[in-house]
C-alpha positions in Angstrom: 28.9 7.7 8.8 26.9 4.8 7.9 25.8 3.9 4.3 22.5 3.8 3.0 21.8 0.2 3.0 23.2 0.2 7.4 20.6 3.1 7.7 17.7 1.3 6.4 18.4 -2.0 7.7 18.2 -1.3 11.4 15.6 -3.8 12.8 14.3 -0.3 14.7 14.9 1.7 11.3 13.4 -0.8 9.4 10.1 -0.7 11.1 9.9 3.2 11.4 10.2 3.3 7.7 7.5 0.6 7.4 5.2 2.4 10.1 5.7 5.6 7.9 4.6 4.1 4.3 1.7 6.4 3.1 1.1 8.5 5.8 2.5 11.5 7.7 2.9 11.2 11.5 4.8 12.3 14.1 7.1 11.3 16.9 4.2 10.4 19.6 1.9 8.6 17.1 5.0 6.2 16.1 5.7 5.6 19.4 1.8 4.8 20.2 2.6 2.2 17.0 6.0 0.9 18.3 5.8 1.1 22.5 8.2 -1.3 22.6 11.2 0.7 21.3 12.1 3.7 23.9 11.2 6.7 23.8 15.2 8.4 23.3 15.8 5.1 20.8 13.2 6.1 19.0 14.3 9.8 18.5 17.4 8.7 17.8 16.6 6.5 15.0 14.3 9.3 13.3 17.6 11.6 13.4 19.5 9.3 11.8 17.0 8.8 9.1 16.3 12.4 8.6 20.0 12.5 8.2 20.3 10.3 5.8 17.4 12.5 3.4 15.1 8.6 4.0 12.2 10.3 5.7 11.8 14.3 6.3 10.2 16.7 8.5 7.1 17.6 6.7 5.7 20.1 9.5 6.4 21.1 12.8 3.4 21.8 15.0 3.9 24.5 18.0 2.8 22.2 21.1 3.0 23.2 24.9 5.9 25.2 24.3 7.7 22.5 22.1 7.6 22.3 18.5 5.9 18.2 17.6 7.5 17.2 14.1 5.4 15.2 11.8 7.6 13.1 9.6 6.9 10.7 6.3 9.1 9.2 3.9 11.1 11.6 1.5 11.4 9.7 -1.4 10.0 5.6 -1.4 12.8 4.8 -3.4 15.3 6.1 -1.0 13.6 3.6 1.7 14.5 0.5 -0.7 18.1 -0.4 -1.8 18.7 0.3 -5.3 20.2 -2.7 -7.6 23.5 -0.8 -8.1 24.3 -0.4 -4.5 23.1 -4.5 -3.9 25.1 -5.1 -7.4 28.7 -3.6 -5.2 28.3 -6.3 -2.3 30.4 -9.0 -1.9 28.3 -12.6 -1.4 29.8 -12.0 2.8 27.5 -8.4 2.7 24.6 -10.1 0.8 24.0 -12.6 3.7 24.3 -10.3 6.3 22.2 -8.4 4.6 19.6 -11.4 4.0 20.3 -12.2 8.0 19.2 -8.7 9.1 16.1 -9.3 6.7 14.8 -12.0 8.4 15.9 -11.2 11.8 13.4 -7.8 11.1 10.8 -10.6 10.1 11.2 -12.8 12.6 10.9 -9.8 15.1 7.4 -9.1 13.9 6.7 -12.6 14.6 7.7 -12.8 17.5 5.9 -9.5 19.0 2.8 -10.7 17.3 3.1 -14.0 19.2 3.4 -12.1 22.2 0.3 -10.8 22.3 -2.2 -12.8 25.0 -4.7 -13.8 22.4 -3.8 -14.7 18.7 -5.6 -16.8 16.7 -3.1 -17.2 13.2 -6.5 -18.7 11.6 -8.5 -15.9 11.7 -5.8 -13.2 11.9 -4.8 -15.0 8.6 -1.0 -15.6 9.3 0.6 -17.8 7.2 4.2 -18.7 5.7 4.9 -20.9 3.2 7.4 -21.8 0.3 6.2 -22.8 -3.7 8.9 -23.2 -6.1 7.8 -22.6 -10.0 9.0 -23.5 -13.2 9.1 -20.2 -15.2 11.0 -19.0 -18.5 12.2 -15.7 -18.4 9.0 -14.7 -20.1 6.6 -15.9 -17.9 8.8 -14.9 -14.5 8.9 -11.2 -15.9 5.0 -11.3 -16.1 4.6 -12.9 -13.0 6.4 -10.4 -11.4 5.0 -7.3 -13.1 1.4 -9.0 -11.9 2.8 -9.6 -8.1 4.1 -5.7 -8.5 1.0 -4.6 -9.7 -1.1 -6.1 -6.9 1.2 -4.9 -4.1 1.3 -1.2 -5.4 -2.5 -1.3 -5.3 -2.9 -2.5 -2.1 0.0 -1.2 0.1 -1.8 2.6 -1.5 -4.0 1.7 1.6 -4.2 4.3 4.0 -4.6 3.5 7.9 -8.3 3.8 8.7 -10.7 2.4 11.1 -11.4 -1.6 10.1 -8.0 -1.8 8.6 -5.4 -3.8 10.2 -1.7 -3.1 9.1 -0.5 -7.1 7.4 3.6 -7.9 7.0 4.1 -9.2 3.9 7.6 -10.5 3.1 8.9 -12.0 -0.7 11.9 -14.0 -1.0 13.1 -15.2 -4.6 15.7 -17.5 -5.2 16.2 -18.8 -8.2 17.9 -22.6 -8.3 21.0 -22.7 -10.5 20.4 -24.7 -14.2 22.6 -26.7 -15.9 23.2 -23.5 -18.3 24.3 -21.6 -15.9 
């Protein structure tokens, strides 16, 4: 059986869970939201992550003789890797781990450049790198800020005149002399 951290980092996995993050849908409306992954993939991919207790079955609606499961994440902490599991990797796991990371990024970049007409002006696509001088201080209280503004904001539920935005944090910390 695969661990935790193989479950979730699935490039297919991966963008179930993030499809799933505050609402409750089922197996047709994800595939309306992901019709690139096929149909048998994709049941097979919610199995697994039933399986592994990181989304559930939240009802099951009677539908032309079948039974249409609506799913949603069981726990949101059981869709993010917890420091002690990341804390047991060896520096080999960490990279593959950071490799399937931005493989999954550079997936959704790809299949948004795919689309006939973008415009990364106005659809407000951007990537950049700042570096920061910080004490401990000040990078715990720029953190707790960034937290606070991306738990207020990803509370957004899917509605007419929102468009769902990737937003992806890296931070690496250079090594200091003290260190």
């Amino acid at each position: 059986m695969e661990n935790t951290i193989d479950v979730i980092l699935h490039p297919v996995r991966i963008r179930i869970i993030q499809a799933l993050i505050n609402q409750q849908i089922t197996a047709q409306q994800l595939k309306e939201l992901l019709p690139d992954i096929p149909q048998a993939s994709l049941y097979r991919h919610l199995k697994k992550l039933v399986e592994a207790k990181i989304i559930h079955i939240v009802d099951e609606i009677p539908n032309r003789g079948t039974v249409e499961k609506v799913y949603s994440i069981n726990d949101p902490n059981k869709a993010v890797i917890g420091p002690e599991e990341l804390n047991k990797l060896s520096k080999e796991e960490h990279l593959g781990l950071f490799i399937k990371f931005m493989a999954n990024l550079m997936g959704e970049y790809e299949r948004y450049l795919s689309h006939e007409k973008f415009n990364l002006v106005n659809d407000g696509v951007s990537y950049r790198q700042t570096s920061m001088n910080l004490n401990e201080a000040e990078f715990a209280e720029f953190i707790k800020e960034m937290t606070a503004v991306y738990k207020k904001f990803s509370a957004n539920k899917p509605q007419t005149g929102r468009r769902r935005r990737t937003l992806a944090t890296i931070i690496i910390p250079n090594q200091t002399k003290e260190q």
